[in-house]
C-alpha positions as CSV (number, residue, x, y, z in Angstrom):
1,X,-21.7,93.6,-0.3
2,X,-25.0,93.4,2.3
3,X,-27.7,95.1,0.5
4,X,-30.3,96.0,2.8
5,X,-33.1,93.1,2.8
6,X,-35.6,90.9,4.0
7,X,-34.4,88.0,6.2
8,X,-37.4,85.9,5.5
9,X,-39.6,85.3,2.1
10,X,-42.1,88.2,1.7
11,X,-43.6,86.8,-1.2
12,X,-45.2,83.9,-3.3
13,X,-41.2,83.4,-5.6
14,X,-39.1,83.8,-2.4
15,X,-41.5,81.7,-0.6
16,X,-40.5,78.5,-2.9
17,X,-37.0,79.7,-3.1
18,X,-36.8,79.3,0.4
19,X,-38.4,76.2,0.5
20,X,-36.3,74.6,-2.5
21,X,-32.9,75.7,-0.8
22,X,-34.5,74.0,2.4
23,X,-35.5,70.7,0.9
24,X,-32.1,70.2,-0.9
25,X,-30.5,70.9,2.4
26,X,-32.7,68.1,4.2
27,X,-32.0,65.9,1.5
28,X,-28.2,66.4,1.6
29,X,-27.7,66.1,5.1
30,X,-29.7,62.8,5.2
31,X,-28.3,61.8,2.3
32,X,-24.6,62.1,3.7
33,X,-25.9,59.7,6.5
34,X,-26.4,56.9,4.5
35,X,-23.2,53.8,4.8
36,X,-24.4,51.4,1.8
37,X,-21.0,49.5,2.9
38,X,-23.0,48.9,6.0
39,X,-26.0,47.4,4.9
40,X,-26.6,44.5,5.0
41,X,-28.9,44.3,2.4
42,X,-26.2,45.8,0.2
43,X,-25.7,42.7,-2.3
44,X,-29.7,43.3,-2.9
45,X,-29.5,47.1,-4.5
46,X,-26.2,47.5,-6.0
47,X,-28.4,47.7,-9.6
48,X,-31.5,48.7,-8.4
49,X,-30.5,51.9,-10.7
50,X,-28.8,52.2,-13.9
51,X,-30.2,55.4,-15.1
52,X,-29.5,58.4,-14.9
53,X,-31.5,60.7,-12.8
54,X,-32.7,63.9,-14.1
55,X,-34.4,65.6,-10.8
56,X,-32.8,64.3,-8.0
57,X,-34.8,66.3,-5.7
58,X,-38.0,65.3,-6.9
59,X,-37.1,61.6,-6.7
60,X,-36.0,61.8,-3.2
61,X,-38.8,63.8,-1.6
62,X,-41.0,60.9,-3.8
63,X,-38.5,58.1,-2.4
64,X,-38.2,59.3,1.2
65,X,-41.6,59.4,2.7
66,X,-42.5,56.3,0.9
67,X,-39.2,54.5,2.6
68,X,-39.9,55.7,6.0
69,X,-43.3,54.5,5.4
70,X,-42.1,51.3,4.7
71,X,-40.5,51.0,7.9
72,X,-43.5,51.8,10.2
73,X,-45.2,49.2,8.3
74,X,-42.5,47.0,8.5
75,X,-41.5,47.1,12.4
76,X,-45.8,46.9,13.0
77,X,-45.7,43.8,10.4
78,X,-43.2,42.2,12.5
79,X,-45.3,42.8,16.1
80,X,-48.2,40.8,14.1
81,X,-45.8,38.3,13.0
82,X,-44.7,37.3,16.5
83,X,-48.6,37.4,17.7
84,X,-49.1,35.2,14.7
85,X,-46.6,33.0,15.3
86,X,-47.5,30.8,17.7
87,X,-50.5,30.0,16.1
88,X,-49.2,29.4,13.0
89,X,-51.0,28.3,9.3
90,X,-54.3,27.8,9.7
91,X,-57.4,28.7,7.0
92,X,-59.9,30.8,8.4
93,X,-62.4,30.1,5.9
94,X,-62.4,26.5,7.1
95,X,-63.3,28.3,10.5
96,X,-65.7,30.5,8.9
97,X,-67.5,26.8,7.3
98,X,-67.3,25.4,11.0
99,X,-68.5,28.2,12.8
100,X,-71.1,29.0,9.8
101,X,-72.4,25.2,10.8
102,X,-72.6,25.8,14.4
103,X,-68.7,24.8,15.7
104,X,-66.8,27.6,17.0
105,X,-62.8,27.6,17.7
106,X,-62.1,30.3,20.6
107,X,-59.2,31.6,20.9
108,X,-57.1,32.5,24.4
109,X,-53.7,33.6,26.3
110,X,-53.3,33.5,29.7
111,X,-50.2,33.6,31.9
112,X,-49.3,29.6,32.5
113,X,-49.7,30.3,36.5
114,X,-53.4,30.9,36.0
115,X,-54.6,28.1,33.7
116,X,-56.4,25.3,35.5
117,X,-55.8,21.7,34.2
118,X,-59.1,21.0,35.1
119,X,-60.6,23.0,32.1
120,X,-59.1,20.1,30.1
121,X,-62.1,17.7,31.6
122,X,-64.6,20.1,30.8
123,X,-64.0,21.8,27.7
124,X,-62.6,20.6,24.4
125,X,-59.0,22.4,24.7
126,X,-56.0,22.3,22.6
127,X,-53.0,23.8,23.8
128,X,-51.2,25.7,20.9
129,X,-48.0,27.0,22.6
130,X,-46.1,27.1,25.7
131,X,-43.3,29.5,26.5
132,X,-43.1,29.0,29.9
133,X,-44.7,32.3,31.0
134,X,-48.1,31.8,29.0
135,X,-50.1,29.5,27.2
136,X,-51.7,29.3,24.2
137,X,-54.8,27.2,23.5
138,X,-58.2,27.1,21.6
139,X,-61.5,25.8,22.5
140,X,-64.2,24.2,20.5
141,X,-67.7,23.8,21.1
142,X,-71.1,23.5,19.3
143,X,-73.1,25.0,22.5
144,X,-75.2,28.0,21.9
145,X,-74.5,28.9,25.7
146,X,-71.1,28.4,25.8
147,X,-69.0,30.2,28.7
148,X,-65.3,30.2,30.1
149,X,-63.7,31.6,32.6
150,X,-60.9,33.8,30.5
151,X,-61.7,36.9,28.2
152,X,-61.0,35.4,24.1
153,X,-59.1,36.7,22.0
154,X,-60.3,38.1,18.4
155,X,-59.9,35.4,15.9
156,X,-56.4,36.2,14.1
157,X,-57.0,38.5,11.0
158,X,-54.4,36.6,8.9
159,X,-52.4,33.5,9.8
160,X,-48.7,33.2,10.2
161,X,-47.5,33.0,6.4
162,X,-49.8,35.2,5.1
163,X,-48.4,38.0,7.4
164,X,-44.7,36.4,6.7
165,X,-45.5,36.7,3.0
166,X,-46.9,40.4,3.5
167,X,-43.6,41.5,5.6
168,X,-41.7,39.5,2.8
169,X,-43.5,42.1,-0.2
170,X,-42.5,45.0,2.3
171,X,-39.3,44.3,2.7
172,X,-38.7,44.4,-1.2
173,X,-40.4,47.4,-1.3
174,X,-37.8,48.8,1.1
175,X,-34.9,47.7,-0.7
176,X,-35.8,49.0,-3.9
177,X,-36.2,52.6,-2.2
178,X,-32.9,52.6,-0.5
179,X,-31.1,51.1,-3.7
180,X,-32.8,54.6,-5.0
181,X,-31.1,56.5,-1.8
182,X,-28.0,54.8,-2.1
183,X,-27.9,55.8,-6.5
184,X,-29.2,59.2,-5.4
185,X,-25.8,59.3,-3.0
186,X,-23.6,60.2,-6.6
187,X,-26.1,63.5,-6.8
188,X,-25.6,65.0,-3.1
189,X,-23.0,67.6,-5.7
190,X,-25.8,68.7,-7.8
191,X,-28.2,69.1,-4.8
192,X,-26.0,71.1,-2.8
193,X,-25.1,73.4,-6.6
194,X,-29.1,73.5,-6.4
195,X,-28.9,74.6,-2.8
196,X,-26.6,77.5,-3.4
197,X,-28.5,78.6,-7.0
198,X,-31.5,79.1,-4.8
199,X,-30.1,81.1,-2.0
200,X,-28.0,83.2,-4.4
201,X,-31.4,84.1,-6.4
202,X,-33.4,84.5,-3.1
203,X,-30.9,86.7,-1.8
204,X,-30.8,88.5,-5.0
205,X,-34.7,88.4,-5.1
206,X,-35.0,89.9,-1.5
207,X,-32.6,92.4,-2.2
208,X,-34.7,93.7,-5.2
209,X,-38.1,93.7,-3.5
210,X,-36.4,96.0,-0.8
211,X,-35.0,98.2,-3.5
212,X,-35.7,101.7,-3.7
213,X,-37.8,102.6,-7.0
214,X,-37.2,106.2,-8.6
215,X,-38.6,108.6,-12.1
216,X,-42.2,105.8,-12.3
217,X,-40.2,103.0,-11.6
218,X,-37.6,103.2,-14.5
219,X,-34.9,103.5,-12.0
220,X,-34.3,101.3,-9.1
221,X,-32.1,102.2,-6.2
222,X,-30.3,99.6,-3.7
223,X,-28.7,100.7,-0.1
224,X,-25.5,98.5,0.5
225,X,-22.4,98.3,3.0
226,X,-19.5,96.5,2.3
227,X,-16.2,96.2,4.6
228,X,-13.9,99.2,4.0
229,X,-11.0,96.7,2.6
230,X,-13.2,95.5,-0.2
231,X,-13.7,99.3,-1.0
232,X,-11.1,98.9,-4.5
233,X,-13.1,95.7,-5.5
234,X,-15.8,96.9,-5.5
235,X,-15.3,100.4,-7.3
236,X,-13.5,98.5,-9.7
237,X,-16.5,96.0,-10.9
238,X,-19.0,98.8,-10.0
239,X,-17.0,101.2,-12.5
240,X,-17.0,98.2,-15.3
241,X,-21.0,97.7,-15.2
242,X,-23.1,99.7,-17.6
243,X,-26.1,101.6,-16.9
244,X,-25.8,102.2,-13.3
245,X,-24.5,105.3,-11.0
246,X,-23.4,104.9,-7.8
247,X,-22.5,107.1,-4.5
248,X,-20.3,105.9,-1.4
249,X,-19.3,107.2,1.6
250,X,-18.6,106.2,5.1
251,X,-21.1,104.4,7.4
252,X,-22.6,106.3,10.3
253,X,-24.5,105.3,13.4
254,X,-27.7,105.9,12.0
255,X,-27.3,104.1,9.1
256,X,-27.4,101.3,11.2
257,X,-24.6,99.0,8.9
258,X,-24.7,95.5,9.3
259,X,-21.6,94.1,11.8
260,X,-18.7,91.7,9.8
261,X,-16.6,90.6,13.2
262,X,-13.1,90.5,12.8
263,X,-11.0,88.1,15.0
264,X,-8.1,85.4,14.5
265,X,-8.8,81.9,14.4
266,X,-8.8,81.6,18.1
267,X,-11.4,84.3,18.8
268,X,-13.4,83.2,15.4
269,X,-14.3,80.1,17.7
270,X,-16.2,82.4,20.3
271,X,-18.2,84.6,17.8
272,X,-21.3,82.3,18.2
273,X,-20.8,82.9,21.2
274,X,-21.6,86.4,20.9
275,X,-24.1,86.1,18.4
276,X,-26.3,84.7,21.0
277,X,-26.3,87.8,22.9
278,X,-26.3,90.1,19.9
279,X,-23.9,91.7,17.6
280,X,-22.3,95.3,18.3
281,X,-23.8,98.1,17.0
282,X,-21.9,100.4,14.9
283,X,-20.3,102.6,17.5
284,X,-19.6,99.9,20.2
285,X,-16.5,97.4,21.1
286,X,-16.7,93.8,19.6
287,X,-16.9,91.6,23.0
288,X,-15.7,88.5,21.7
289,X,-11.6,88.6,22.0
290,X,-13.0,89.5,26.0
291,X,-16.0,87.0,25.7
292,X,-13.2,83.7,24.2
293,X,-10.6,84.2,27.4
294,X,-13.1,85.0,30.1
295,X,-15.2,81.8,29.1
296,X,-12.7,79.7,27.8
297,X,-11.4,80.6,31.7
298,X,-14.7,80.1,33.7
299,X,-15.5,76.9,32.2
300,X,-12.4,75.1,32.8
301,X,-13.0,76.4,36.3
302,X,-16.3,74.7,36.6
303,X,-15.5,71.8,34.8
304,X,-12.3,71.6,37.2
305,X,-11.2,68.3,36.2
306,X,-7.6,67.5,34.2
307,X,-9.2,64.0,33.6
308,X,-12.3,65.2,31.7
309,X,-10.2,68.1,30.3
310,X,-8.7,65.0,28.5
311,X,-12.0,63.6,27.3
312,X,-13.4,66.9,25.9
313,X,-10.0,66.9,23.8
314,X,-10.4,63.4,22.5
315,X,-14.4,64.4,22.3
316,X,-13.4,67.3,20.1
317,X,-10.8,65.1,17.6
318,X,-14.2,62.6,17.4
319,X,-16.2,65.6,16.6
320,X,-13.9,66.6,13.3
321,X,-15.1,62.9,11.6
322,X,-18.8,64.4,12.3
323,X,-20.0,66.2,9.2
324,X,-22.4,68.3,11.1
325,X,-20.1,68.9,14.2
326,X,-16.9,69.3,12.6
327,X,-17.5,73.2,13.1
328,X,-17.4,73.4,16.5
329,X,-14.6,70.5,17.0
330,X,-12.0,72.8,17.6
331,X,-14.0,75.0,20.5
332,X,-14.4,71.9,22.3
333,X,-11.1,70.9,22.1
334,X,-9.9,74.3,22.9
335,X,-12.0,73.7,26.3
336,X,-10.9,70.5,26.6
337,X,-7.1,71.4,26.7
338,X,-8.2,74.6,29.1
339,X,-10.2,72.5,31.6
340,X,-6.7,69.8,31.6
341,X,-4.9,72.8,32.6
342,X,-7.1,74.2,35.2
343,X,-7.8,70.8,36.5
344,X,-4.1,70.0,37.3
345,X,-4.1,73.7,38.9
346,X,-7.1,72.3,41.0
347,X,-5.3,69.1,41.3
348,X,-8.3,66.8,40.2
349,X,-8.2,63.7,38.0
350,X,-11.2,61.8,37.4
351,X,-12.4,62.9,41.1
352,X,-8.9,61.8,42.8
353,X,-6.8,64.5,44.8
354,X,-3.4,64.2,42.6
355,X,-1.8,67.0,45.2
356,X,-0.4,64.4,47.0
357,X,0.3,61.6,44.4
358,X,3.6,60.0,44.8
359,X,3.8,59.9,40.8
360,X,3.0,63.3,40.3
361,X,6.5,65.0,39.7
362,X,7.6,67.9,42.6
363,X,7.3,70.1,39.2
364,X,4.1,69.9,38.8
365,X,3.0,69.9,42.2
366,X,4.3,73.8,42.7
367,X,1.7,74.9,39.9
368,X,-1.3,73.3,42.2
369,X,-3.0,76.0,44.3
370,X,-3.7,74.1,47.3
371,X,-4.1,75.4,51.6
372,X,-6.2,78.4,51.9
373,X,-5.7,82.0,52.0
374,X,-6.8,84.1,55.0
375,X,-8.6,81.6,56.0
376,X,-10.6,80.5,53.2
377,X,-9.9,78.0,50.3
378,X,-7.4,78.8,48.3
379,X,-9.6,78.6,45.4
380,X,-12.4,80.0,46.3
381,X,-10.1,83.7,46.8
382,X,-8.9,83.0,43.4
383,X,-12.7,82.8,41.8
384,X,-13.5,86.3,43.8
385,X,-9.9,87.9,42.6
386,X,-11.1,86.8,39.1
387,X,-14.4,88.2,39.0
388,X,-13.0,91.4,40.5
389,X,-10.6,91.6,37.7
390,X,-13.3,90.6,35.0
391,X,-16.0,93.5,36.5
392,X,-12.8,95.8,36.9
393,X,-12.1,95.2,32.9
394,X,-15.7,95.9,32.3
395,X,-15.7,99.1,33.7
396,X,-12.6,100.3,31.8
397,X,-14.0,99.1,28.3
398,X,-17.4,101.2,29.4
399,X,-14.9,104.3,30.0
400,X,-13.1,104.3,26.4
401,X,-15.7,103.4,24.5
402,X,-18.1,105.9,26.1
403,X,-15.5,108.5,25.6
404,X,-15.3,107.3,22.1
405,X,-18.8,107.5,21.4
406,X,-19.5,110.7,23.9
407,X,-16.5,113.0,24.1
408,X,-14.2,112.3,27.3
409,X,-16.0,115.5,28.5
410,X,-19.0,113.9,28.5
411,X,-17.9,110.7,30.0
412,X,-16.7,111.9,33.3
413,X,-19.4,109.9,35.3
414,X,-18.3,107.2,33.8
415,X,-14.8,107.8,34.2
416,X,-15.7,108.6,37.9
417,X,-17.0,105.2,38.7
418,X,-13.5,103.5,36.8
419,X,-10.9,105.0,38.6
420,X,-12.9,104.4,42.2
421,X,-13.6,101.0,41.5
422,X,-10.5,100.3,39.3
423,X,-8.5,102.4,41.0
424,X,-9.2,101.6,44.1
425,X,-8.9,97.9,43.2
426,X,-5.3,98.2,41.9
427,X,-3.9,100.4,45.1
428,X,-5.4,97.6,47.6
429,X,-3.9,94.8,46.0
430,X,-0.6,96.9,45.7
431,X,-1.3,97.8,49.3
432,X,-1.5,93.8,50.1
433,X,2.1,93.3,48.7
434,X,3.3,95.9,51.1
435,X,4.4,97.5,48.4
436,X,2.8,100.5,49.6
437,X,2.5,101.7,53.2
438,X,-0.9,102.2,54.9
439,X,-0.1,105.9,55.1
440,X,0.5,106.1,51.6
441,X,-2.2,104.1,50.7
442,X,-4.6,105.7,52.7
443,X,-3.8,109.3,51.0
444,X,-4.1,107.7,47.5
445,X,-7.6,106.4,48.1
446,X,-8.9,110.0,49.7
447,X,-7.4,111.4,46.3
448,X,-8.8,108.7,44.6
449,X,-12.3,109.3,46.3
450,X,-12.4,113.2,46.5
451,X,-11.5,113.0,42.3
452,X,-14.2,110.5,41.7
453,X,-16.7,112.1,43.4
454,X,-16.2,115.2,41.8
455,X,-16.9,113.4,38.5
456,X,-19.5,111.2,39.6
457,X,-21.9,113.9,41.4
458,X,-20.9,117.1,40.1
459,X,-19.9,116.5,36.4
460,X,-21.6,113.6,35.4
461,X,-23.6,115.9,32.9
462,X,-22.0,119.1,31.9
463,X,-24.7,120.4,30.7
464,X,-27.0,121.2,33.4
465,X,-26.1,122.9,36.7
466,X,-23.1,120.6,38.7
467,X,-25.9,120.8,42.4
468,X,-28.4,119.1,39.9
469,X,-26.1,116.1,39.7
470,X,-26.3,114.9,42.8
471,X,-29.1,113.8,43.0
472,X,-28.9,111.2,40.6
473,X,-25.4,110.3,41.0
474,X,-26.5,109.4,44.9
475,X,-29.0,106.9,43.2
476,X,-26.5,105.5,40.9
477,X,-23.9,104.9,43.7
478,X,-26.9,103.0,45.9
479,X,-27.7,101.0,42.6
480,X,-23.6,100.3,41.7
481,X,-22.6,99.8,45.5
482,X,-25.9,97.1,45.6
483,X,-25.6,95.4,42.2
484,X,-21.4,95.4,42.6
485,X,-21.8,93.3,45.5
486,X,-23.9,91.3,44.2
487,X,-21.7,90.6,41.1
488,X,-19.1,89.6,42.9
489,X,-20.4,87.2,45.1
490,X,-21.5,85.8,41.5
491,X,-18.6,84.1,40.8
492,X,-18.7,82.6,43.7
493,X,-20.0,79.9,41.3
494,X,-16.8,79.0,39.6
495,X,-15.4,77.5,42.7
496,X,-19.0,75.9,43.5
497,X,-19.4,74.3,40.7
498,X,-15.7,73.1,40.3
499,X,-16.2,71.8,43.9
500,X,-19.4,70.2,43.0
501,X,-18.3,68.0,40.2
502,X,-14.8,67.1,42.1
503,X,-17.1,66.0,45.7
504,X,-19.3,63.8,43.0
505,X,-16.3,62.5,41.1
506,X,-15.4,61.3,44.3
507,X,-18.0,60.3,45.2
508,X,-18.5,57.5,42.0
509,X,-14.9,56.4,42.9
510,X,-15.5,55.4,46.3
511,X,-18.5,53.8,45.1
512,X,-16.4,52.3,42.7
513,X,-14.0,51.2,45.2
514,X,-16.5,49.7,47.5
515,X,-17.1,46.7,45.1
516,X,-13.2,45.9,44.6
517,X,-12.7,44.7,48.2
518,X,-9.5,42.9,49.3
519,X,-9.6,40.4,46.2
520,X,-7.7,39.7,43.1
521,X,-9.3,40.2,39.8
522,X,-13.1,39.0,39.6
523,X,-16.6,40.4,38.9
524,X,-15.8,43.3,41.8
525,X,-13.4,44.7,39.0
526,X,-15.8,44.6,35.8
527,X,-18.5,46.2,38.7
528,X,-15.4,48.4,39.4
529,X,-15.5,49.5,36.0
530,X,-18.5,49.7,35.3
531,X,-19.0,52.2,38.0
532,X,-16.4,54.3,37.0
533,X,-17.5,54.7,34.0
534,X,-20.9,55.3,34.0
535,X,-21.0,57.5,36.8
536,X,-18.3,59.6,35.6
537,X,-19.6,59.4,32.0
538,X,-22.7,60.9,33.7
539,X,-21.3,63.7,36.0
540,X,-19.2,64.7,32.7
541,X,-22.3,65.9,30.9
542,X,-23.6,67.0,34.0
543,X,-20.2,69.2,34.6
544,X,-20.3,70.4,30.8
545,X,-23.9,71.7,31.3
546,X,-23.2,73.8,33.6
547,X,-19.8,75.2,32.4
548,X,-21.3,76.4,29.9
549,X,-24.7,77.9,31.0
550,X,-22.7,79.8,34.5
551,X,-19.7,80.8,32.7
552,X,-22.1,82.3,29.5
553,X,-24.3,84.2,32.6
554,X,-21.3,85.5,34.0
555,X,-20.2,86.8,30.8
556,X,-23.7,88.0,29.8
557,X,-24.9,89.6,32.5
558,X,-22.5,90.6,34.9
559,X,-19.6,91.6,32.3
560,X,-22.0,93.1,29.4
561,X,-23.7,95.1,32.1
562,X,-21.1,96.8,33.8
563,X,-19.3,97.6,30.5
564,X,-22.2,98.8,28.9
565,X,-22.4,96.7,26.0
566,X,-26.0,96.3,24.1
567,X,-25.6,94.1,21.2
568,X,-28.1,95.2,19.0
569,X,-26.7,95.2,15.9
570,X,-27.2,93.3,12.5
571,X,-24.9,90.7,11.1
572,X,-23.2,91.4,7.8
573,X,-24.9,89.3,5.3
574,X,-23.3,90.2,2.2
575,X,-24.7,88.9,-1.4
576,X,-22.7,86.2,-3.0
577,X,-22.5,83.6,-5.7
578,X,-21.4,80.8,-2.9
579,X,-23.8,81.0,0.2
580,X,-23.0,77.8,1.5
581,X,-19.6,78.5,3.4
């Protein structure tokens, strides 16, 4: 069950708790990185160690900054090496005697462009290295007012295998450490049984620093909520301990219980969805069976593309190998196989217009929404008609559940506002079928109007004087009518942003195209290619970016608004002996 706690440490014990459950996690997730198959220093560390390890943890966090240590001081050995190179084995204490007796040796690199043969007649030169692009050389001379034209270099700290022998003791170093990594590879169980020991006691160390403590601290009291099914469980163990009394009843409001979201394994995809907005509070709808169809919807719609529909689906099937992204593998394989649907609705692949594709079976083509209606793209109606149905849906969810929470009685404001803008949403497009003729119509929206107006500025608070309600129901109709529009021209962006990545699909293909020409296969092709895929690879992650930011606003803003949702509440965190799940 949750018993109410701390989320963070609040002291010196749940401090290192914390910190040990951390570390083993670092260490386990690194740990998991590591392919000794791979390496090909493999044959070098296979018995680096034959012991057993008694504190895994403390041997990696000794291990680990020393090996990435060794690495910086490798890959900066190597830069010297290369500078040293070229100048190869020399013994500067032989130049320390010469220079000690008056002979210096100068050292210099300039590009090859800018050195003068002429110096050669004046100056006793000897070039060291040529690489085409610069030179190498050192002077010598005995004269106490020596000058040259070029800034010297300082005189090399170390020569070449000195540095080669240093890089050499380095790189042994680094083998031994990772043949340590690779042994500690057989312990990633223990450290991840450590992991969980330490979050079970911190949690269990929280919860008993927030406990209540009753008769001079000889009694100590703990608040807890558990899910109503696990209600016989619990009784049962509770009734089997000794020395404890407990109480139960049903959760209330302002008990403010933690939220345990229940779902199927399609909606279970969303829930971190919602859990970036915020949980439910006690009393209020869970969003996320809405928040998984609407979004699973609006993205396909700006993504808009059958072709990279495809690629998210293959992405996601990638994504299941990945230990740290096999979690959300199925969500983007779910939008993968959405966005392939909407995308042939759209009739886009990879940027091309499939609408009229000879291959494209007559079928198929029927399901495309292509032409315009009343004068405007087709698709462009259908992203209004959808917001208007997503804002409509809102304002029925804010109706029940505000009649759930309020009394229907107090909830007639609300309930004014649905059936106007709900109401009068479902009679004009019944109205547009001619199902219904404009006679007809016309009496149901007066009724529709006369019954919602009556609930919006008379009743929408029983309790004071009906005359006293209209002045702030005309200030909520100038704020709805305002904000409504506004809402709706919102999802404008569902077509926009499905147009967008289609026009620069496009665009990359005819780009593509351009370096083809009339030829047969040749380096136009491999450009061709090239091309294609880059610039699509690019406008993919440029499409997937915003498919999810527009389709989350849409969601967040416009739908949680209008239905009222807050998402204030607490997640259920309930005390375990297994926290890593």
């Amino acid at each position: 069950m949750d018993i109410t706690r701390s989320v963070k440490p609040v002291d010196a014990k749940s401090a290192s708790l914390s910190t040990e459950a951390e570390a083993c996690r670092k260490a386990v997730a690194y740990l998991k990185t590591l392919k000794p198959e791979t390496d090909p220093d493999q044959t070098k560390f296979t018995s680096s160690f034959d012991g057993v390890i008694d504190d895994p943890l403390a041997l990696f966090q000794e291990v680990r900054p020393k090996e990435k240590k060794l690495k910086e001081e490798i890959e900066a050995a190597y830069k010297v090496l290369e500078d040293r190179r070229v100048w190869g084995a020399f013994d500067k204490k032989a130049l320390e005697d010469l220079e000690a007796k008056g002979v210096k040796i100068r050292f210099y690199r300039i590009p090859k462009k800018s050195y003068n043969p002429s110096w050669e007649q004046e100056y006793a030169i000897q070039e060291i290295a040529d690489n085409g692009k610069h030179i190498w050389f050192v002077t010598v001379s005995d004269d106490p007012s020596y000058s040259f034209p070029v800034e010297e270099l300082p005189v090399p700290e170390d020569d070449f295998s000195t540095v080669e022998g240093i890089v050499s003791d380095k790189e042994g170093e680094l083998i031994a450490c990772k043949g340590l990594m690779y042994s500690l590879k057989d312990y990633i169980p223990d450290l991840e049984k450590r992991e969980n020991d330490a979050m079970v006691e911190l949690q269990r160390h929280l919860a008993d620093a927030g406990a209540g403590k009753a008769a001079e601290g000889h009694i100590t009291t703990f608040e807890g909520f558990a899910p109503v099914q696990d209600e016989p469980r619990l009784t049962k163990a509770f009734d089997e301990m000794d020395g404890i009394y407990y109480l139960k009843g049903d959760a209330t409001k302002e008990d403010n219980p933690p939220i345990k979201l229940k779902g199927n394994r399609f909606t279970r995809m969303f829930s971190v969805l919602t859990d970036m907005y915020g949980r439910p509070e006690y009393n209020e709808f869970d969003p996320t069976p809405y928040l998984s169809i609407f979004f699973l919807l609006f993205f396909a719609m700006c993504m808009g593309d059958a072709g990279y529909g495809l690629v998210l689906v293959v992405l996601g099937l990638l994504l299941r190998r990945s230990e740290g992204m096999k979690d959300i593998a199925p969500l983007v394989s779910t939008l993968g196989a959405a966005t392939f649907v909407i995308g042939i609705v759209m009739h886009t692949f990879f940027g091309y217009d499939i609408s009229a594709a000879a291959w494209v079976p007559e079928w198929l083509k029927k399901c495309m929404v292509t032409g315009n209606i009343a004068g405007f793209d087709a698709n462009m109606v259908i992203s209004i008609i959808i917001g208007i149905v997503h804002l409509s849906l809102a304002f029925i969810l804010k109706a029940i559940y505000a009649t759930k929470k309020n009394g229907f009685a107090n909830s007639l404001g609300t309930w004014g506002w649905t059936l106007l803008i709900v109401g009068g949403v479902a009679v004009g497009g019944i109205s547009l079928t001619g199902a219904l003729s404009s006679t007809v119509t016309k009496w149901i929206i007066i009724g529709i109007g006369v019954v919602s107006a009556i609930g919006i500025f008379l009743l929408s608070d029983i309790h004071r004087n009906p005359l006293k309600n209209i002045g702030p129901g005309l200030w909520e109709t100038y704020n709805t009518a305002t904000g409504l529009l506004g809402d709706v021209l919102s999802y404008l962006r569902l077509y926009a942003l499905g147009l967008a990545g289609g026009m620069l699909g496009k665009a990359f293909n005819d780009i593509a195209a351009m370096t083809v020409g009339d030829g047969g296969f040749g380096i136009g092709w491999i450009a061709f290619g090239l091309i294609f895929l880059v610039g699509h690879a690019l406008n993919i992650a440029m499409c997937c970016l915003g498919a999810f930011v527009h389709p989350l606003r849409l969601n967040f803003l416009e739908f949680f608004k209008n239905s009222g949702y807050e998402g204030k509440g607490r997640m259920y965190r309930p005390i375990t002996n297994k926290q890593n799940q």
